[in-house]
C-alpha positions as CSV (number, residue, x, y, z in Angstrom):
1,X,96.1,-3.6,103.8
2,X,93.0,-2.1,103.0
3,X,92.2,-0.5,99.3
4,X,90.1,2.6,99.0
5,X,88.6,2.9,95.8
6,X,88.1,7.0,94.3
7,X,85.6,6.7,91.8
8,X,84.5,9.5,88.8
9,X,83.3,12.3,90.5
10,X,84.3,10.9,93.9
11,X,87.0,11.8,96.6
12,X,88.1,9.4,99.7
13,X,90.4,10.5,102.3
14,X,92.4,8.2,105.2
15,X,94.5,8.6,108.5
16,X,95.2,4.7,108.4
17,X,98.8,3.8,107.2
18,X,97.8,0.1,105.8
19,X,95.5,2.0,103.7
20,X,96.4,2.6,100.1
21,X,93.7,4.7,97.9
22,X,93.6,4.2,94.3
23,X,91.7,5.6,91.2
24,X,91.5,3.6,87.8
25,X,91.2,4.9,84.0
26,X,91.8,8.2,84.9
27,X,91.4,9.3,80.9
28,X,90.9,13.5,80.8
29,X,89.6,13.3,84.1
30,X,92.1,14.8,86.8
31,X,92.9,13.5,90.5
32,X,94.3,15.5,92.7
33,X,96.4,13.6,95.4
34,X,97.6,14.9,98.8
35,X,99.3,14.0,101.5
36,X,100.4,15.4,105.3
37,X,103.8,13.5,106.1
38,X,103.8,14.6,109.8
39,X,100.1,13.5,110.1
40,X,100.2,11.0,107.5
41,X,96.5,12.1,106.0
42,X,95.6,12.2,102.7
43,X,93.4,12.0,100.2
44,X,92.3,11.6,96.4
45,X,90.0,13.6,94.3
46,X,89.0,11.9,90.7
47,X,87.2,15.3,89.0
48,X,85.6,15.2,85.2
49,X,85.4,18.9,84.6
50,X,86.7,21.8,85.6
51,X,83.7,24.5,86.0
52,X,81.0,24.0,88.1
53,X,78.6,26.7,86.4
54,X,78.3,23.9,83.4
55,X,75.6,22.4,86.2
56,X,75.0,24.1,89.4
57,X,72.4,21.1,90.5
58,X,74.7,18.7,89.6
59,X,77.9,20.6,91.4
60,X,75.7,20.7,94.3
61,X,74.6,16.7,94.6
62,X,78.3,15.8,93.3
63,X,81.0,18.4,94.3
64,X,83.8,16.1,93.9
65,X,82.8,16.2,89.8
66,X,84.1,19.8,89.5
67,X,87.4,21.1,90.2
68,X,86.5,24.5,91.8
69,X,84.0,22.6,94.2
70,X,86.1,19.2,94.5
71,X,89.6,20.7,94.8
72,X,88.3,22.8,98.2
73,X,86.5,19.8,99.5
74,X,89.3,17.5,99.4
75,X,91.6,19.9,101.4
76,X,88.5,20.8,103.9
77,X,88.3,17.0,104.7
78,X,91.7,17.1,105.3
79,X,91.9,19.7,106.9
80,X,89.0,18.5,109.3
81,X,90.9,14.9,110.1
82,X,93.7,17.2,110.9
83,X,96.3,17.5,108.4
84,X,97.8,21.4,107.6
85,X,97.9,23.5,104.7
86,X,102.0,24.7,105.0
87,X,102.6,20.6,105.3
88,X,100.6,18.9,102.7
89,X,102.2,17.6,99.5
90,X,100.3,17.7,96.3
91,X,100.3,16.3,93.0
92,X,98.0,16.2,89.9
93,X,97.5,13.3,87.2
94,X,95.9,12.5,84.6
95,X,94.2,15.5,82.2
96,X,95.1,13.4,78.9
97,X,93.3,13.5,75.9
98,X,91.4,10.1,75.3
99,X,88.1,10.7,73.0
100,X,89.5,14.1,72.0
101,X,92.3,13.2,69.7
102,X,91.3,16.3,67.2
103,X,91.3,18.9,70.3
104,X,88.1,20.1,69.7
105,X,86.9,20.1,73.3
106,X,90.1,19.8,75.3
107,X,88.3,18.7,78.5
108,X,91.7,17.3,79.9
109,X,93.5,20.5,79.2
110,X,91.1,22.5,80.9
111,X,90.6,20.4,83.7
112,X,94.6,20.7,84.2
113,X,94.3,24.4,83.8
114,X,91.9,24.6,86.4
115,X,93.6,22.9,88.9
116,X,96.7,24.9,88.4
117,X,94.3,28.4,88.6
118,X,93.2,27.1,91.9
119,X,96.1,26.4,93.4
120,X,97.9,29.6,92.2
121,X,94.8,31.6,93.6
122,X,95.4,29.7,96.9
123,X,98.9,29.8,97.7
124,X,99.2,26.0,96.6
125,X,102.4,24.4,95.2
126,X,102.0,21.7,93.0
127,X,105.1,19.1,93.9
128,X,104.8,16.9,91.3
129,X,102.4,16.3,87.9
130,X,101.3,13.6,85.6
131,X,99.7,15.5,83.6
132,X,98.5,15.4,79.6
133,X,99.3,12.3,76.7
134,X,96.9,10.1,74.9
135,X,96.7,7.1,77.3
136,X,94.7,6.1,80.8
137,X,96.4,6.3,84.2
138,X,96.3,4.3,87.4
139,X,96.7,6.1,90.5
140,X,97.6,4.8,93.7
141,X,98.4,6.8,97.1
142,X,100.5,4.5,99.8
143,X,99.1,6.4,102.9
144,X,102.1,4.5,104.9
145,X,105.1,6.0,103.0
146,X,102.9,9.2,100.7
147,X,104.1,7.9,97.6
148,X,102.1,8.3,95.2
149,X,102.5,6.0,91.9
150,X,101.0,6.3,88.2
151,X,100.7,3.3,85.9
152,X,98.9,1.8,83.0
153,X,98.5,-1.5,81.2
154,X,100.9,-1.0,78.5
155,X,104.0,-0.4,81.0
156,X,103.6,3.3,81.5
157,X,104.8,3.4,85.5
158,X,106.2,6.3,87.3
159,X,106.6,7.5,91.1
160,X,105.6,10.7,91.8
């Protein structure tokens, strides 16, 4: 079994059912998993912030950093390795609010909330969400079976 690691600001995608693809401290960050049953592609997005307009240099070397430019490249890719739109299952995680205890900046709320505007704009239903909390997450997509599951290291583990 092979394990595909999504790093900040990163996105992988796979057609290979021993693969599993995984994501680690995701604090107010956001990934956005999906998953084709009937092709059995999918992929993982781990985005920081939501906007792309913060830094249009940066958006453009790193895509996969901002929701409005990640969100469409993950599907794209998808799309490309041949999954469809009307059968791919998604779910969003994480949006929590780590180094923000006070609320000032709300970075994991608004990363949420753009993920959410997206997928309403596009005709997108969200099937499942992991979403807000205090605490880091652990995400992990079994490309065999499309589970997707959500875990930390104080014994926070759920199947989405």
């Amino acid at each position: 079994m092979a394990q595909i690691i999504v790093g900040i600001a990163d996105f992988k995608i796979s057609n290979k059912i021993d693969d599993s693809i995984v994501t680690y401290a995701l604090g107010s960050c956001v990934a956005i998993v999906v998953y084709d049953w009937d092709a059995k592609i999918g992929g993982m997005l781990h985005y920081m912030l939501s906007d792309s307009m913060i830094d249009a240099r940066k958006a453009a070397e790193k895509p996969a950093m901002f929701a409005d430019t990640g969100i469409p490249l993950l599907f794209k890719s998808c799309y490309k390795a041949g999954a469809e739109k009307r059968r791919m299952n998604v779910k969003v995680i994480g949006g929590a609010r780590i180094l923000d205890r006070d609320g000032h900046f709300e970075i994991g709320q608004k990363n949420i909330v753009a993920a959410r505007k997206i997928f309403w704009k596009n005709n997108v239903i969200v099937d499942a969400e992991d979403t807000g909390g205090d605490f880091n997450r652990t995400v992990r997509l079994d490309m065999a079976t499309g589970r997707t599951h959500v875990y930390n290291a104080q014994g926070y583990d759920r199947e989405l």
